[in-house]
N, C-alpha and C positions, 0 to 999 in steps of 0.2 A: 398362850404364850405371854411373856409378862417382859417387859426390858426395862432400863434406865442405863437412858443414853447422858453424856455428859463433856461438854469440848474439851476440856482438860486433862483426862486420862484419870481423873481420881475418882468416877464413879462411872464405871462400866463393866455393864454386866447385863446378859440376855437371856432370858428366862427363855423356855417354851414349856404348853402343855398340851398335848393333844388325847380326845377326846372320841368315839368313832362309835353308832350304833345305829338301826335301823335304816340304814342306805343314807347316811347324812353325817358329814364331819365338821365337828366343832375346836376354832379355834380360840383362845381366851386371851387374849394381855389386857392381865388386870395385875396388878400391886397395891395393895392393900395399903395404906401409909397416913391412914386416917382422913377427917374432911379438910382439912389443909386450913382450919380456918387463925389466920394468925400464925406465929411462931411455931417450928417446932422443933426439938433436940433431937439431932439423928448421933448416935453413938455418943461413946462414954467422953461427953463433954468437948467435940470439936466441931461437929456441923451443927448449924440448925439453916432450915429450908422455910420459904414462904410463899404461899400459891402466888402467881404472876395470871391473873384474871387476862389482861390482854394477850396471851399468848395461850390460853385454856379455853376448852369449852367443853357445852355438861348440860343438861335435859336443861329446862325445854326447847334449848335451839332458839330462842328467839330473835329474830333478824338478822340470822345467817345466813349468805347469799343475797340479799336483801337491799340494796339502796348501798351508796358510798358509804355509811355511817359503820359497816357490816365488819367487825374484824377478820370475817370468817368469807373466800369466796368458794361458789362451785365449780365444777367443770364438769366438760361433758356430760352422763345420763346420771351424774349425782345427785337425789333430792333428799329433801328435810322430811323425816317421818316424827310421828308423838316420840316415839323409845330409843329413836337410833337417825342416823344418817346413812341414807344406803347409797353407797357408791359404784354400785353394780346391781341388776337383777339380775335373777340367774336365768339369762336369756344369754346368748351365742354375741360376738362380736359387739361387746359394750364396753366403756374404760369412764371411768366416772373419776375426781379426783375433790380433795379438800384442801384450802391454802390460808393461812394466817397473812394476813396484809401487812401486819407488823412484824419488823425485823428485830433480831435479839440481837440485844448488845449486853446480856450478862456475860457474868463472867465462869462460875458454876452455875450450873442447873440439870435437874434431873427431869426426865418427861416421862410421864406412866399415861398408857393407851390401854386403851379397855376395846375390845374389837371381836365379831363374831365373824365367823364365816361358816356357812353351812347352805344346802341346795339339795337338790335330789340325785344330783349323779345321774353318770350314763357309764352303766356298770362295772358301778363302784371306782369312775374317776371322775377326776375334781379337776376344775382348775377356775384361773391360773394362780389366783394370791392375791396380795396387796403390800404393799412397802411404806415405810415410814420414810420422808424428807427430814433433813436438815442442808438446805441448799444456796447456792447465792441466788440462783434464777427459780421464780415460780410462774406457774400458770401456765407449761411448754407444753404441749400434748405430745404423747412419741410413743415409743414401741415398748420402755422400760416397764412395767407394771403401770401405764397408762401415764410417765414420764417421758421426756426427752432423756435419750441415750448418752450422749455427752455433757453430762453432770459433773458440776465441782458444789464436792461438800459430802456430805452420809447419807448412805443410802441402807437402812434396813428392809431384808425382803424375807415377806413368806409366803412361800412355793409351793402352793399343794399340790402341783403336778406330778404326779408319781413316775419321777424319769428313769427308777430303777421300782424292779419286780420289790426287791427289799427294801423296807422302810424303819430309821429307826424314829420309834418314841418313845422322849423320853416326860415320863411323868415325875413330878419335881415337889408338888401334895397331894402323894397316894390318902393318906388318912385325913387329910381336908383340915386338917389343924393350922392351915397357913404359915409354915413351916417352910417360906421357900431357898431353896438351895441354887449356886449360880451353876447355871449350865455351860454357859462361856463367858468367859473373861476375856477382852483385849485392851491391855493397859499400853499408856502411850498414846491416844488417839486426840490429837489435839488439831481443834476446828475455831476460822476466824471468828470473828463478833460478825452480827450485821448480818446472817441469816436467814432463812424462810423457812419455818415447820410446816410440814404438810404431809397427808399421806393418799396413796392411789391405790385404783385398781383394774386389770382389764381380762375380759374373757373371750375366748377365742372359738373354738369347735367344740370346746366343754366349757361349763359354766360353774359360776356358784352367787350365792346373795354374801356380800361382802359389805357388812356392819360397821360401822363408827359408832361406838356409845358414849366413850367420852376422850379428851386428852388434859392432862392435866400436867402443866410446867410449875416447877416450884427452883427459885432461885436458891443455891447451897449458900451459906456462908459459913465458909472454912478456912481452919484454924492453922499458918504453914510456918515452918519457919524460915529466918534468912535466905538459905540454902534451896530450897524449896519454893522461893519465890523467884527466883533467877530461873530456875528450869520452867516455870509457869510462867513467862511472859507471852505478850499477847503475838501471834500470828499471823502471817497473812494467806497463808493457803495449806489447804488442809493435809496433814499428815500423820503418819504412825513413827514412832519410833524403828529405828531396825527394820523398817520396811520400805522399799522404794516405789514409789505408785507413779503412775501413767503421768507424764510430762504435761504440764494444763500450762497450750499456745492461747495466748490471747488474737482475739479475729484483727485482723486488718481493719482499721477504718474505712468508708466509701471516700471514693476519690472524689474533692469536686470536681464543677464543671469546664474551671479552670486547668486543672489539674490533666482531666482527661482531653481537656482540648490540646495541650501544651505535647501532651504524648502523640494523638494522633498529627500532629502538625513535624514533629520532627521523625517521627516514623515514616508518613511521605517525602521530607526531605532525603530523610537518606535511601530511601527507594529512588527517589529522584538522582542522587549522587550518584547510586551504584550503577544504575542505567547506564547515566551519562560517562563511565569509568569503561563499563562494559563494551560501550559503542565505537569511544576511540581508542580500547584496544583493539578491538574488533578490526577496524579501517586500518592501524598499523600492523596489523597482520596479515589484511588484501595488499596495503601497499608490498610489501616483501615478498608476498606470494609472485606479483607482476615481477616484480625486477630481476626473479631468476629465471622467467623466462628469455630475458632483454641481452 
């Protein structure tokens, strides 16, 4: 599978490719887009893109997970290998995860992940996947693909659980000429500044080895005009166009101790009032009970 994600709706598009032989499935996002070294001209004269090193990483992993200095943290049974970072073995209830410490404040960027997953199966099922972050909160542990479930911001996943008998795959370069075609588009998808890239993974009663080999952010600079700069301003919470998504409540602050003393203090009072309301109705209503016997 190959993507390039992008917060402003101008470069979005998700590749996939899958792969299947010998009782093991292979997944690929890779995009080819050369070694990023310096400038470089994406189409007929309006973007060009430049690697963003603090928000990429790439063999040999050094000091990943490592000491404060680390741009890159782990989580859970995630470790550094020579070729790869595996954030799963393919062992039964594992969720391993990867997180950029540095938050992105571009403004275009495209991100290409290069990622394997493959395992031996338990006849010929896989699971669960792994998903790509673009988030405000990192580092949550939960149930999402080895994320917390109440996420704001992008979330790419890929599912290799086989939740239907039929599957489709779609291969995108049969003849290997790197040649690739967009599998899906969703234009419109426009996501704050300020950020955390990251991606997870977790396995349950089926398993698989879920690979990191590289990710790589290159900042777009692109060419808009007037017009086109009014529809591209900046954000504060993530949306689609023509799409209406799940209402994001921000949490209550804790109370202080002031705060909760102040409550429990007039909570007893007016327990205290109602009592004392309750008792001399009470007594006015013994007295009139007496006087119709009188």
């Amino acid at each position: 599978m190959a993507a390039t994600l992008g917060p402003s709706g101008w470069w979005q598009r998700w590749r996939r490719r899958v792969s299947a032989g010998n009782g093991s499935r292979m997944l690929l996002l890779l995009l080819l887009l050369g070694s990023g070294q310096g400038p470089r001209q994406v189409g007929a004269g309006q973007t060009f893109e430049y690697l963003k090193r603090e928000h990429s990483l790439s063999k040999p992993y050094q000091g990943v997970g490592t000491g404060s200095s680390s741009l890159w943290n782990l989580m859970g049974n995630a470790m550094v290998m020579t070729q790869y970072i595996r954030l799963t073995p393919d062992m039964q209830s594992k969720q391993g995860a990867l997180w950029n410490r540095v938050p992105c404040f571009l403004r275009d960027w495209e991100l290409q992940v290069h990622f394997k997953i493959h395992g031996q199966g338990k006849k010929n099922l896989h699971g669960d996947g792994l998903a790509i972050w673009y988030t405000k909160d990192r580092m949550q542990p939960g149930p999402v693909f080895g994320n917390m479930d109440k996420f704001v911001g992008l979330g790419v996943f890929v599912d290799t659980y086989p939740n239907e008998e039929k599957q489709q795959e779609i291969m995108m370069d049969i003849d290997g000429k790197h040649e690739w075609r967009d599998c899906i588009e969703v234009p419109g998808v426009r996501l704050p500044r300020g950020y955390y890239f990251g991606t997870s993974s977790i396995t349950g009663d089926l398993s698989d080895n879920h690979d990191v080999i590289s990710l790589k952010l290159f900042e777009l600079t692109v060419e808009r005009t007037p017009e086109e700069e009014k529809l591209h301003r900046d954000v504060f919470l993530p949306s689609v166009d023509n799409m209406k998504l799940p209402e994001v409540t921000a949490p209550l602050p804790p109370l202080s101790g002031l705060a909760l003393f102040l409550i429990v203090f007039f909570s007893l009072v007016s327990s205290v009032f109602a009592i004392v309301i309750g008792i001399i109705l009470y007594n006015k209503w013994q007295d009139q009970s007496r006087k119709r016997f009188y």
